[in-house]
C-alpha positions as CSV (number, residue, x, y, z in Angstrom):
1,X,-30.7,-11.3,-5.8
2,X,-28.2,-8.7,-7.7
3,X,-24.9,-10.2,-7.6
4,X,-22.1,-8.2,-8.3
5,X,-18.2,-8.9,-8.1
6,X,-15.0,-6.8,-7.5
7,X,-11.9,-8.3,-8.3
8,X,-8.0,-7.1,-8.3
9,X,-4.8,-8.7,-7.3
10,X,-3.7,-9.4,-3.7
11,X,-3.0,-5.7,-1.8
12,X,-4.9,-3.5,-4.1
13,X,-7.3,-2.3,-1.4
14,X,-10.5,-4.4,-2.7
15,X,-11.1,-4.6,1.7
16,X,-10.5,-0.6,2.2
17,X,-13.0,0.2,-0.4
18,X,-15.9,-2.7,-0.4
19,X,-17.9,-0.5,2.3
20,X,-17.7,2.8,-0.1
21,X,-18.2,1.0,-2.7
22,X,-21.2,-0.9,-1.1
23,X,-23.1,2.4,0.3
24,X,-22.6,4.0,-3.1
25,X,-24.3,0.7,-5.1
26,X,-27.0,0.2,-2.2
27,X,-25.6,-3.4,-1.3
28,X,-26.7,-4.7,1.8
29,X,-24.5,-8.0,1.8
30,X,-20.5,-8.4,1.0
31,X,-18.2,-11.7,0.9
32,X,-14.9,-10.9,1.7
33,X,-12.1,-13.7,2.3
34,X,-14.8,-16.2,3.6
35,X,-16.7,-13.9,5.8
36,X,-20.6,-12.8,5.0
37,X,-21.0,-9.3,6.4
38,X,-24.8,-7.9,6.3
39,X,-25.4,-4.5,6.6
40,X,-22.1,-3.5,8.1
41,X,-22.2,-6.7,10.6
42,X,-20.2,-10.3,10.3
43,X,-23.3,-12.6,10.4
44,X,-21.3,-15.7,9.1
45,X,-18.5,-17.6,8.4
46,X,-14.3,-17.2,9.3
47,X,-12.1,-14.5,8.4
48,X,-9.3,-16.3,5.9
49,X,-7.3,-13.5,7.5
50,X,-7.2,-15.6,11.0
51,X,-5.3,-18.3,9.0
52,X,-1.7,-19.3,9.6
53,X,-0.5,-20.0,6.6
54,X,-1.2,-18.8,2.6
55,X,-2.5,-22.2,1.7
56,X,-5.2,-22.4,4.2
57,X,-6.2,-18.5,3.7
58,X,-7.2,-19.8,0.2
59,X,-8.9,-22.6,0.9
60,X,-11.0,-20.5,3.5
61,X,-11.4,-17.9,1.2
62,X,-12.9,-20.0,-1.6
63,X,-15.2,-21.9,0.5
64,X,-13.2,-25.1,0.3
65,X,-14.4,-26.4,3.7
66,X,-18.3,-28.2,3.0
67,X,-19.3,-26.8,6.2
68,X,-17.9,-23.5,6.0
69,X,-20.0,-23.0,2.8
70,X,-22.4,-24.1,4.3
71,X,-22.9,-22.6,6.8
72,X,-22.6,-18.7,4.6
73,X,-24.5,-20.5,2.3
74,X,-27.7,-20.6,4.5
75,X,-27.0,-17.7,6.1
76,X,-27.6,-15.7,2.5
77,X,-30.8,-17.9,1.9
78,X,-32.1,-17.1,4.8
79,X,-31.0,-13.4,5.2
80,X,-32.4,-13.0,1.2
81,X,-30.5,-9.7,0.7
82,X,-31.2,-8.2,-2.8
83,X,-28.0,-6.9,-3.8
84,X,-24.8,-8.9,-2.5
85,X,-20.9,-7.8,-3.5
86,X,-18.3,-11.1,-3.8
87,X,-14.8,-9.7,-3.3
88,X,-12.1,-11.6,-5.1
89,X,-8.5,-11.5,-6.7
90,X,-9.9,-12.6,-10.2
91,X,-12.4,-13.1,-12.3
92,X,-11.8,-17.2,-11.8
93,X,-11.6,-17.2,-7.7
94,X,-15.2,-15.0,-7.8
95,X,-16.4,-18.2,-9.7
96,X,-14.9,-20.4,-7.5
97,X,-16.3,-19.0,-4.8
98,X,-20.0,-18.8,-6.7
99,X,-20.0,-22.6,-6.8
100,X,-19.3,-23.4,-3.9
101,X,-21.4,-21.5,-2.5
102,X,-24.7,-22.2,-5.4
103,X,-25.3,-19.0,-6.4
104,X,-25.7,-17.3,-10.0
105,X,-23.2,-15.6,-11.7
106,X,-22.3,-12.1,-10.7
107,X,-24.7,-9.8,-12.6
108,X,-21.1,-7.3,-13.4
109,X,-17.7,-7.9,-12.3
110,X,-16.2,-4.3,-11.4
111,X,-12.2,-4.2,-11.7
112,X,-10.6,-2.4,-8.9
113,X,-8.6,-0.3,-11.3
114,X,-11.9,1.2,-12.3
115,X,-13.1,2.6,-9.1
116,X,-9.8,3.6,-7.6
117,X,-6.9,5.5,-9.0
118,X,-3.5,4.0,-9.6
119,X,-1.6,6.0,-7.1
120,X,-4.1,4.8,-4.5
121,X,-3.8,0.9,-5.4
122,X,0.3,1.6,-5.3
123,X,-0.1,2.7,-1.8
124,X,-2.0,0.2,-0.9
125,X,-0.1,-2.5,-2.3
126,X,2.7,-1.1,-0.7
127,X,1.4,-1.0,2.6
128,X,0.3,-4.6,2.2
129,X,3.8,-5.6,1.4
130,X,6.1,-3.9,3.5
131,X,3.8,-3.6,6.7
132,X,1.7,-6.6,6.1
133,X,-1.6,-4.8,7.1
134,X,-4.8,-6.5,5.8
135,X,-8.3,-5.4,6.1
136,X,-11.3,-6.4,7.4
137,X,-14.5,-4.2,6.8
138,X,-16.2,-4.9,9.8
139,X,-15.7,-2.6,13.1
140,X,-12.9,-3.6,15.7
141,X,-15.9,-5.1,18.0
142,X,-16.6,-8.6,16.2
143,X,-12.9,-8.4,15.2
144,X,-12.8,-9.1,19.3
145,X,-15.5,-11.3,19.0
146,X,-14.1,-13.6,16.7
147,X,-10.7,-13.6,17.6
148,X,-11.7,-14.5,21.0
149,X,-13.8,-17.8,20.5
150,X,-10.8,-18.9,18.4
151,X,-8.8,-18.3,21.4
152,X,-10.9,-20.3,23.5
153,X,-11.3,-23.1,21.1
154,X,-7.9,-23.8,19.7
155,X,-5.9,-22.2,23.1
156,X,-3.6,-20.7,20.4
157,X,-2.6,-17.0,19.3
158,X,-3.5,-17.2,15.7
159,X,-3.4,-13.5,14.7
160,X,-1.8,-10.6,15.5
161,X,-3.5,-8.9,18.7
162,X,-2.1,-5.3,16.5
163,X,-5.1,-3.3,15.0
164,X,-6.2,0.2,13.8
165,X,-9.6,1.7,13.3
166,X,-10.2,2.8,9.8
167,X,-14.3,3.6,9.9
168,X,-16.1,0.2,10.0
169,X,-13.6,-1.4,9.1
170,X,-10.0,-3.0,11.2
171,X,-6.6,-3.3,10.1
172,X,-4.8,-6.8,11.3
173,X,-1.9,-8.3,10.9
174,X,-1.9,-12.1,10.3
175,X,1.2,-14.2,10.5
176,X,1.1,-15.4,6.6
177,X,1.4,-11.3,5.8
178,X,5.4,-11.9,5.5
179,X,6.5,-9.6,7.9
180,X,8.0,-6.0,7.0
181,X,10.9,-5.0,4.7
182,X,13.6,-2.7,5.9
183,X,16.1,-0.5,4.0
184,X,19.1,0.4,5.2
185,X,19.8,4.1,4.6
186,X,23.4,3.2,3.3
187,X,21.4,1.3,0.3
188,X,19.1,4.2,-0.7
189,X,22.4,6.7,-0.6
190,X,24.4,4.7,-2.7
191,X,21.0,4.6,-5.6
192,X,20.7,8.0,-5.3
193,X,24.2,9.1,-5.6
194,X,24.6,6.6,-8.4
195,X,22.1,8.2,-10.6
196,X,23.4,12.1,-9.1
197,X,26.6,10.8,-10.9
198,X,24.9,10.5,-14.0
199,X,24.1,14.3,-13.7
200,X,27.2,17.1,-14.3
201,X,24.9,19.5,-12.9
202,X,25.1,17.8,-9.3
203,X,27.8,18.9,-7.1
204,X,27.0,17.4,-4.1
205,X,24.8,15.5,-2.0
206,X,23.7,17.4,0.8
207,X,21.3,15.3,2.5
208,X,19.2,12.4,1.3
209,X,16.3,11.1,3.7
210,X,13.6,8.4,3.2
211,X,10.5,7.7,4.9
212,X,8.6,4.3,4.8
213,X,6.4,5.0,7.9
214,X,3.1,5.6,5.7
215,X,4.1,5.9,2.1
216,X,7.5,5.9,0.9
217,X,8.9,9.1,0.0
218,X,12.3,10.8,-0.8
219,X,14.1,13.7,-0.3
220,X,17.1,15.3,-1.3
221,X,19.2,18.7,-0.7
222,X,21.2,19.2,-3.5
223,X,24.0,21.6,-4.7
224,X,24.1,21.9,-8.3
225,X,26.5,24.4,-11.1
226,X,24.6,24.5,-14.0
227,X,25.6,27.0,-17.0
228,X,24.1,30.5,-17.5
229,X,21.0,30.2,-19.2
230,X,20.1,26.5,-18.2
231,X,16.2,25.9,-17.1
232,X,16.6,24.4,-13.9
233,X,13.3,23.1,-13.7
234,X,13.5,20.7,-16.1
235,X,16.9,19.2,-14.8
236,X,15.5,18.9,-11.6
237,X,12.4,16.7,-13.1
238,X,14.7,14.6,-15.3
239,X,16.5,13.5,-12.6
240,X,13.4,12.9,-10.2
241,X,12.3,10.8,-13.0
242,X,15.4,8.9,-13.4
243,X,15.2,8.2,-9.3
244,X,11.7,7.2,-9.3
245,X,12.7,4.5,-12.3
246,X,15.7,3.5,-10.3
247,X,14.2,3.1,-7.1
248,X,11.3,1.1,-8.4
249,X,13.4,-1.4,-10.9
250,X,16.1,-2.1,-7.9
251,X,13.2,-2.4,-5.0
252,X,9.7,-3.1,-6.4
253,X,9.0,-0.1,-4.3
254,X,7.4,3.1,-6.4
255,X,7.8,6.5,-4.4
256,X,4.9,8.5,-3.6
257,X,7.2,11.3,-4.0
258,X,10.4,12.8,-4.4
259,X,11.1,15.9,-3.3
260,X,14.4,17.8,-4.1
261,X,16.2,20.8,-3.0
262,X,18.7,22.7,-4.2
263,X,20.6,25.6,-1.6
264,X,23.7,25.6,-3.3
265,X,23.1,27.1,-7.0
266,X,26.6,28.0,-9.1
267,X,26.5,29.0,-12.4
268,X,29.5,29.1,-14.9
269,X,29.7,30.3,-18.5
270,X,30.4,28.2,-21.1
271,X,32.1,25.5,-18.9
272,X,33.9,27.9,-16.5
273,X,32.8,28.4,-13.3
């Protein structure tokens, strides 16, 4: 058996991307966060995502229960898959979870930043963060499944009933995610008219918006005087720069994107308006 490992902090969208990644490699079998899935299906093991707290999503996640590994364990003997994909936050968990589970080392391990862009892991991390959406590639069905014999057994709530459809794989929401993070629009005003300040060229503040429904993004409407002769462009992306910075230092938040306009444009000539 081909044994290959993907590996990337917590939130980077190792989950999202295990099925492309999969299809594209020809693997037939993935371990994700103490789950075996075969060909697209969940044919062993619990879902560390069904865990109440942070603790016991690692323990499940690195096979730490004997009969948990177990259990996966003669579920791969017996399936015999020729290529299988381990998903872990580093190198060291991957190896954890190789022996506890008696298997070889991987035959690669494939960092995430290699196979998806940085933009794309920003988002996702992001999302993980402030919405607390984790991913499980297996379709919404054995989501059901599994969430209802846990139900039955423990006569306890112990996810979040909240889920989207994204392909073959589910969205959940378990209650170690943290929750989400809200800004107040008075907080992102007073950033962005700090660093307007720092600009002559700005007159005034029009309108500042942000969204944080998908991807957080910015946008401005500006008036600005600027002298004859001055190349506008290049103001406006110095201080879209110097927002981005800001934003991110003061709320571990990068913006997708900031867009700015200006409908008030004055010029003056040689400091006189």
């Amino acid at each position: 058996m081909n044994i290959y490992a993907l590996y990337g902090t917590s939130g980077t969208g190792k989950s999202s991307i295990a099925l492309e990644l999969a299809h594209r490699m020809q693997i037939d079998a993935i371990i994700d966060d103490g789950i075996l899935i075969y060909q697209g299906r969940k044919v062993a093991g619990t879902s560390a995502k069904y865990e109440k707290t942070k603790i016991q999503a690692v323990k499940r996640a690195i096979f730490h229960y004997k009969e948990h590994a177990s259990e996966v364990s003669n579920t791969l003997t017996s399936l015999a898959p020729e290529r299988l994909l381990i998903l872990g936050t580093s190198q060291r968990m991957i190896e954890r979870i190789v022996e506890a589970l008696g298997l070889a080392e991987p035959d690669e391990y494939i960092p995430i930043e290699s196979i998806k862009r940085p933009q794309d892991i920003e988002a996702a991390r992001y999302i993980r963060e402030t919405m607390g959406r984790h991913v499980i590639p297996i379709p919404r069905v054995e989501v059901e499944q599994d969430f209802l014999t846990s139900l039955l057994s423990s006569a306890t709530r112990i996810f979040s009933s909240k889920k989207e459809i994204g392909g073959e794989s589910t969205v959940v929401h378990p209650p170690f995610s943290g929750g989400r993070i809200i800004i107040h629009p008075q907080v992102l005003r007073k950033m962005v008219q700090g660093v307007c300040n720092q600009y002559e060229e700005v007159d005034e503040i029009l309108k500042s918006r942000a969204s944080f429904d998908d991807l957080p993004r910015i946008e401005l409407t500006l008036s600005m005087k600027v002298p004859y002769g001055s190349y506008i462009p290049e103001r406006i992306r110095a201080l879209q720069s110097e927002l981005y910075e800001e934003i991110s230092y003061c709320l571990n938040i990068a913006p997708a994107s900031i867009d700015i306009q200006v409908v008030g444009l004055q010029f003056s000539e040689n400091g006189v308006q």
